[in-house]
N, C-alpha and C positions, 0 to 999 in steps of 0.2 A: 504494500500500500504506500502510496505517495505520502511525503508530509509537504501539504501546502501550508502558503502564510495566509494572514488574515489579507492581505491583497489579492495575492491568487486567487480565494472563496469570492470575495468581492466583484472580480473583474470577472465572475463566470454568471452574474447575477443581474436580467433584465428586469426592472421594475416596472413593474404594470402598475398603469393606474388607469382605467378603462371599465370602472362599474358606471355604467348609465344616470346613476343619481350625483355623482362624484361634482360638487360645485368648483366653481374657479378659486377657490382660494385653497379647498382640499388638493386640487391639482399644482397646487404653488408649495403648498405645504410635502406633494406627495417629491417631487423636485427638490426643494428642499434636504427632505429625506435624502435622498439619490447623492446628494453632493458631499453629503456630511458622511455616508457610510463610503463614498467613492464607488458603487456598483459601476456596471459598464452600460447600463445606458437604460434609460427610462423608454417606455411604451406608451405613446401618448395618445392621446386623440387627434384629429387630422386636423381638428379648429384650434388646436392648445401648442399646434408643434412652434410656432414663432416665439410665446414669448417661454416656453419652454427651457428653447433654443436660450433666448435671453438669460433666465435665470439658473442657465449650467455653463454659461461664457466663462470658459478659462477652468473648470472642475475636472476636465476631462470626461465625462459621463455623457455618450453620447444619445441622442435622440431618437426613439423612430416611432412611426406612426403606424398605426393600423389603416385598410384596404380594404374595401368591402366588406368589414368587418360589421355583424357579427357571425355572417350567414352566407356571404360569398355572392348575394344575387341581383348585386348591380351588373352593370351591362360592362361591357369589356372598355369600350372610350369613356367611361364614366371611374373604371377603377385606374383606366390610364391617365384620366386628369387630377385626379384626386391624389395620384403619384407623383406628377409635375408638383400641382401645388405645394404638396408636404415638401418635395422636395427644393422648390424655391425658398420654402421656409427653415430653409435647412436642416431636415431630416435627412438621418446619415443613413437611416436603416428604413425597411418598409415590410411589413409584413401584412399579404393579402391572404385574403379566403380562399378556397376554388370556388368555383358554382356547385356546391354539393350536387345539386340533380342534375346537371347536367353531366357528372362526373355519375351517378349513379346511373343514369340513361346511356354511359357506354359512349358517349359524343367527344369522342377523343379528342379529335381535332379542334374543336369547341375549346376545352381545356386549358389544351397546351398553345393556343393561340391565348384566350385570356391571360395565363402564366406568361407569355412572351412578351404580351402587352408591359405588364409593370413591370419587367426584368430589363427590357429595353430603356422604358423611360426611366428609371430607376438610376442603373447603370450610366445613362448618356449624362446623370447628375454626381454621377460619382457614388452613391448610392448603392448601399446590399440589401439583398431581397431574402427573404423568409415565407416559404410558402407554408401556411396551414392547412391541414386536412381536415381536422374536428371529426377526430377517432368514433367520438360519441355515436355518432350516424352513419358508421359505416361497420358496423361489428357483423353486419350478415352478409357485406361484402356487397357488389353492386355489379350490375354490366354482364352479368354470367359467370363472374369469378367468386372464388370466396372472398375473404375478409381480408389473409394475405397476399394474394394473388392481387387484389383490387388495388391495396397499399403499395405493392412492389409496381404496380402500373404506373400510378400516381406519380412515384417518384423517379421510372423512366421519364415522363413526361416533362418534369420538374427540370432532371437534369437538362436535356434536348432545351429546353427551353431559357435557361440559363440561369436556374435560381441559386442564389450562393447558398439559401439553405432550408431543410424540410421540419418543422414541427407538426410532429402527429397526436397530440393530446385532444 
C-alpha cells in the first residue's frame, strides 16, 4: 500500500457542489471550502463557473462545470454551447451526461457524436472532458447487451470520441 501525504489525498478530491437547492453564497462558501483544504478542483454549476473561477484565483483548485447535467437530454449544440460558455468562463474541466436513452436505444452514432460534441469544444478551450454514465440506469444493460457489455460500449465510444475521462457512478 502506498503512503500518500495529506496533499496527495487532496489533489485526488473533486468537490461537488451541484444539489439543486445549493444558494449562491453556499456555492461561495462551498469554494471557499475547496481552497482552504486545497482539493483539485470544485464541480460547479454552468451559471457559478465565472465567479467560481474568481474566488479560486491563484488557490490552484481548478474549476469544472457540469453538461447536460442531471440526465444527459439536452440536445447535442445545446451541451456544445453550454461547453463554450463554461469554458469562456474559465472552466478547466467539463463533465457531461450521455443521453441515457439514446445510449439505451443502441443509437450509437447519436452518442459518440454528442461525446465529440463537448470533447471538441472542450479541448479547442484547453479544457478536459469527463464523460458520465449514471450507473444507476443502466444495471440491466441497454441496446441488447448486458450491463457490462453496454459499459465497455460506452466507453469504446468515449474513447473514439476523445474524452480525457469516464465516471460511471
Amino acid at each position: 500500500m502506498a503512503n500518500y501525504s495529506y496533499q496527495d489525498l487532496a489533489k485526488m478530491i473533486d468537490h461537488s457542489l451541484l444539489h439543486p437547492t445549493m444558494t449562491d453564497a453556499e456555492l461561495e462558501a462551498g469554494c471557499r471550502l475547496a481552497a482552504e483544504y486545497k482539493v483539485a478542483s470544485v464541480c460547479i454549476k454552468p451559471y457559478f463557473v465565472a465567479r467560481a473561477v474568481e474566488l479560486l484565483h491563484g488557490s490552484g483548485v481548478l474549476v469544472g462545470a457540469v453538461i447536460g447535467f442531471p440526465h444527459g437530454n439536452s440536445c447535442t449544440e445545446s451541451k456544445r454551447y453550454e461547453t463554450e460558455l463554461a469554458c469562456r468562463d474559465g472552466a478547466a474541466e467539463i463533465d457531461m451526461v450521455i443521453n441515457i436513452g439514446k445510449a439505451l436505444s443502441g443509437d450509437w452514432g447519436y452518442v459518440q457524436r454528442d461525446i465529440q460534441a463537448v470533447c471538441d469544444e472542450a479541448h479547442r478551450h484547453g479544457a478536459k472532458v469527463k464523460v458520465i454514465f449514471e450507473n444507476d440506469y443502466l444495471t440491466m444493460g441497454g441496446a441488447g447487451l448486458s450491463s457490462d457489455d453496454f459499459k465497455r460500449k460506452l466507453c469504446e465510444l468515449c474513447e473514439r470520441a476523445g474524452a480525457d475521462w469516464v465516471k460511471t457512478s
